[in-house]
N, C-alpha and C positions, 0 to 999 in steps of 0.2 A: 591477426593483423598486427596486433602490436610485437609480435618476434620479425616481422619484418621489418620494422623501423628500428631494432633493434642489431638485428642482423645486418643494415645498412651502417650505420653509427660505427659498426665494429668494422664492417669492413673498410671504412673511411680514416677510419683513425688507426687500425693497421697499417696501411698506405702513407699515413700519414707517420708515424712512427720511425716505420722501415724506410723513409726518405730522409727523418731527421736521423738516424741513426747512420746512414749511409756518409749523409752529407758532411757531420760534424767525428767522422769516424777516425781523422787525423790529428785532430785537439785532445780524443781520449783515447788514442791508442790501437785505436782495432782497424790498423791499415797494415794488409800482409806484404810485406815488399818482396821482387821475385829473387829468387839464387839460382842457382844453375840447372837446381832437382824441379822446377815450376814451368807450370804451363803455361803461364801468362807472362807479359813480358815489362808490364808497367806496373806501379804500384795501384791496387785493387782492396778497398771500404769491403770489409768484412763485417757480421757482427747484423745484418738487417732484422734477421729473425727477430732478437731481441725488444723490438717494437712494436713488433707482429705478436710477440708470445705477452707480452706486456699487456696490448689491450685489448685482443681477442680471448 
């Protein structure tokens, strides 16, 4: 029982991580801008994992 409250915790503060990372991802740098060779067309917050690998 208690690796599910545990399991929950992480999965929340993952979440929570990977949104701060996303969000604040143009203040430190980790925003990919597109060039010619890119599939996207807007500039796109890279880097979520990071927050994810941080508190899982």
């Amino acid at each position: 029982m208690a690796w599910a409250g545990l399991y929950v915790a992480s999965l929340v503060l993952s979440a929570f991580g990977a949104w701060a990372i996303s969000r604040y991802a143009d203040r430190i740098g980790l925003v990919d801008c597109p060039n010619g060779r890119s599939s996207h067309c807007m500039p796109t917050p890279k880097g979520g994992g990071i927050g994810i690998f941080l508190y899982f």
